[in-house]
C-alpha positions in Angstrom: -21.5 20.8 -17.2 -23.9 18.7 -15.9 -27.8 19.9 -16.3 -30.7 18.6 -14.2 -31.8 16.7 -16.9 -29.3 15.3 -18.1 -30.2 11.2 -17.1 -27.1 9.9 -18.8 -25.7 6.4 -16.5 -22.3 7.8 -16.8 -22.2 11.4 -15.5 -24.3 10.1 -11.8 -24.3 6.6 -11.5 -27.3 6.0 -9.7 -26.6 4.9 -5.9 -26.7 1.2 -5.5 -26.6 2.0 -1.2 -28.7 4.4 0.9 -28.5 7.8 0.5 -26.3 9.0 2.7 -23.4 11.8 2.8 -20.5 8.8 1.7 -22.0 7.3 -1.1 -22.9 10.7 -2.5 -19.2 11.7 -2.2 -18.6 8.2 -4.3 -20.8 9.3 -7.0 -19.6 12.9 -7.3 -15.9 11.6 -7.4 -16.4 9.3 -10.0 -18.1 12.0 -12.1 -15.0 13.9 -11.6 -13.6 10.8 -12.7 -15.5 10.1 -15.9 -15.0 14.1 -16.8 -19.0 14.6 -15.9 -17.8 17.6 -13.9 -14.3 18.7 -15.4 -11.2 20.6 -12.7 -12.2 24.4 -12.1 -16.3 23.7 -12.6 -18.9 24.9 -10.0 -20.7 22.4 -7.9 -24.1 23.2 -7.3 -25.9 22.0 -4.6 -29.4 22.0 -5.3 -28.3 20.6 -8.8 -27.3 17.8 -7.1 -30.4 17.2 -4.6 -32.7 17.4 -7.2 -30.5 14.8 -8.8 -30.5 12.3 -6.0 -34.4 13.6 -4.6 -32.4 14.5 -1.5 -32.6 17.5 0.5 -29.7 19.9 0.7 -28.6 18.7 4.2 -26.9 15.5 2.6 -25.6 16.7 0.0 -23.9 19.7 2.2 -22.3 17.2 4.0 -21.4 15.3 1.0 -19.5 18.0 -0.4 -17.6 19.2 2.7 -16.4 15.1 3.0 -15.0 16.2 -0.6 -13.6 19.6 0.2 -12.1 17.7 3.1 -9.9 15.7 1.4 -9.0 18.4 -1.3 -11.7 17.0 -4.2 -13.5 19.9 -4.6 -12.4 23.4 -3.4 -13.8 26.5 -1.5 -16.3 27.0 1.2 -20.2 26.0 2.0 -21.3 29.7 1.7 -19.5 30.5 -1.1 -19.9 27.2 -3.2 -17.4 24.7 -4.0 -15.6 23.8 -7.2 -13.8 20.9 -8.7 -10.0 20.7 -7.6 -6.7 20.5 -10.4 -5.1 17.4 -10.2 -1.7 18.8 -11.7 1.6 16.8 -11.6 1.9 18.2 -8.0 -1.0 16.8 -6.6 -0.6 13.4 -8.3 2.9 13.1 -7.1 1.3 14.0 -3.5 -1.4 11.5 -3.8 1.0 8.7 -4.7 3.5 9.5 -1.5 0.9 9.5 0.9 -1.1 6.3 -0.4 2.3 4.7 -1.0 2.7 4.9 2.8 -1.0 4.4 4.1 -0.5 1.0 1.7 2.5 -0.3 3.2 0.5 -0.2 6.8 -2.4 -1.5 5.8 -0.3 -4.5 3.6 1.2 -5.1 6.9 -2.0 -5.3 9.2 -3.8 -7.9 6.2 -0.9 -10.1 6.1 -0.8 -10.3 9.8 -5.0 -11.4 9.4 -4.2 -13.4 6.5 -2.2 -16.0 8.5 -4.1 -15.6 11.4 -7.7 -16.5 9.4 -9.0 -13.1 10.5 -9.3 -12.5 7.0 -10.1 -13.8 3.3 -7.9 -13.4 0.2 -11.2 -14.3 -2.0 -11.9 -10.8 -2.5 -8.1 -10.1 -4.2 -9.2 -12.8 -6.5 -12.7 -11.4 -7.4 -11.0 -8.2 -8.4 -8.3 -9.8 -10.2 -10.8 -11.6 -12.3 -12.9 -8.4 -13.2 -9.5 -6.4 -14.2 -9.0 -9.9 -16.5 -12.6 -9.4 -18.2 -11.8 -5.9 -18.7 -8.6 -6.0 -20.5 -10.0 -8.9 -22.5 -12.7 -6.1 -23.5 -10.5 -3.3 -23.8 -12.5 -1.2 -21.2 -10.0 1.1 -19.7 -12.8 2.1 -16.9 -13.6 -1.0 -15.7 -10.1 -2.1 -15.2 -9.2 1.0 -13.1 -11.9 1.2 -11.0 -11.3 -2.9 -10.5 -7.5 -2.3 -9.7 -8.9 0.3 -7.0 -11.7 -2.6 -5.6 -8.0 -5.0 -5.5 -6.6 -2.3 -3.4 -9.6 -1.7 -1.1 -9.7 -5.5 -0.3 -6.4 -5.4 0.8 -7.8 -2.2 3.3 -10.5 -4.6 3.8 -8.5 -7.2 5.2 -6.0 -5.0 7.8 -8.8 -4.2 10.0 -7.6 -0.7 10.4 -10.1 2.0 10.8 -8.3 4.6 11.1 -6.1 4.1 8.1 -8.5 2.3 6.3 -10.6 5.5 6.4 -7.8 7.9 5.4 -6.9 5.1 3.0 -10.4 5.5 1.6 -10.3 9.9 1.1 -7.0 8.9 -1.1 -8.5 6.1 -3.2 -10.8 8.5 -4.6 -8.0 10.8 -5.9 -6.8 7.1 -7.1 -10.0 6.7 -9.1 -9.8 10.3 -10.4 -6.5 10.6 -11.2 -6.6 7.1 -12.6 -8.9 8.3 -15.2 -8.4 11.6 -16.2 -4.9 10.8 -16.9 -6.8 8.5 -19.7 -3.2 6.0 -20.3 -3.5 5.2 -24.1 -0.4 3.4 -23.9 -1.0 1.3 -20.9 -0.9 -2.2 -22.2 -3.9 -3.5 -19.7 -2.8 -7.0 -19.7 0.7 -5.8 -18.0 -1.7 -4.1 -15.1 -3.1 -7.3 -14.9 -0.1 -9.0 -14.5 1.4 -6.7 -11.7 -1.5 -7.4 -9.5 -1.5 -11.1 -10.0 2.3 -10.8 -8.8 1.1 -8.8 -6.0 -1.4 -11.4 -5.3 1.5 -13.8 -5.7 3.6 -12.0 -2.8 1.1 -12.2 -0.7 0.2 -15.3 -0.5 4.2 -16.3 -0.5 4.2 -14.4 2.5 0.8 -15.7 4.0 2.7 -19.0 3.8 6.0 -18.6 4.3 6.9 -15.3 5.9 10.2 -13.5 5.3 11.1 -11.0 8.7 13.3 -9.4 6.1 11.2 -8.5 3.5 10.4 -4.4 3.1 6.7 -3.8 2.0 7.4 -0.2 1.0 9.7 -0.9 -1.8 7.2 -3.9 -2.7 4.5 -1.6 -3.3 6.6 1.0 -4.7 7.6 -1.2 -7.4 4.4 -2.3 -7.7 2.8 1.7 -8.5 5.8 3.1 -10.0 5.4 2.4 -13.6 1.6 4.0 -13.5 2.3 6.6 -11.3 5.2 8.3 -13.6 2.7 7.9 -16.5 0.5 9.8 -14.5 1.8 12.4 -13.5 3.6 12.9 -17.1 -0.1 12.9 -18.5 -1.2 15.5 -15.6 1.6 18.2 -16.8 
């Protein structure tokens, strides 16, 4: 459990954007991430405020963003809690983003050939998941795949999925690494999203009306997402 004086970089990152309700939710999820606050634990909200030198009204709103989209359970009045992420919920997460995906694939190519959009930032993250397997660092590759995945968000212009897009990728992030893959050979993850970087550009340039984006990206998550929720039983 987290105490207030506890100034460790890796239970709270420290928030690199104003303080407001979203980026609070980003640094409590990846504390659930990094096992700072562990499934079943109390969240405290003047913990937290003192934490961040906020008041309470942030954080409140922080926290019911999380409850929201099933991160943390229970109410405002009677305190919230970290969530399970059992085989369930993982296979759950992995449905729903599997679809939101395939829309938002479809929008970015569409933005892609039209210039509306740049495929830099699929490169940038491709490149920090390459310096991370090099180093072995687990953490930095995940939360790099999840930046490749967000560009690709990014790009489709959608706000409405983009935003539901962004309540699932922080199950992603979570799930990601409380599953802690041992046996993941990082360089293979590397290699699926260069191929996916691959497809899309084939399709940037030379479109195929036949092609089915949903079984692309199926393929594409499959592998990672049975080791998942094998390590969430």
């Amino acid at each position: 459990m987290i105490k207030e004086s506890d100034d460790s970089i890796g239970a709270f990152p420290q928030l690199k954007r104003a303080l407001l309700p979203e980026a609070i939710a980003d640094s409590v999820a990846e504390a659930i991430a990094t096992r700072h606050l562990k499934p079943g634990e109390r969240v405290v909200e003047t913990t937290l405020a003192a934490r961040y030198a906020v008041s309470r009204v942030p954080i409140r709103e922080a926290l019911k963003i999380l409850q929201t989209q099933g991160v943390l359970v229970g109410r405002s009045h009677r305190g919230y809690s970290v969530a399970s992420f059992g085989p369930e919920k993982v296979s759950q997460v992995f449905e729903v983003r599997l679809i939101l995906e395939t829309l938002l694939l479809r929008d970015a190519l569409e933005n892609y050939r039209a210039g509306h959009s740049d495929r830099d930032p699929l490169d940038v993250a491709i490149g920090q998941m390459r310096m991370a397997a090099r180093a072995g660092d687990r953490r930095a590759i995940l939360a790099a795949d999840v930046r490749f995945h967000r560009a690709i968000s990014d790009a489709a212009c959608n706000e409405v999925t983009g935003l539901l897009w962004s309540a699932i990728a922080r199950h992603v992030l979570i799930i990601f690494n409380l599953a802690q893959l041992e046996d993941i050979d990082l360089t293979v993850l590397v290699r699926r999203h260069e191929a996916l970087r691959d497809f899309i550009d084939a399709e940037v340039e030379r479109p195929d009306p036949q092609v089915d984006l949903q079984a692309v990206l199926e393929a594409h998550f499959m592998p990672w997402r049975k080791g998942m929720e094998t390590a969430a039983e």
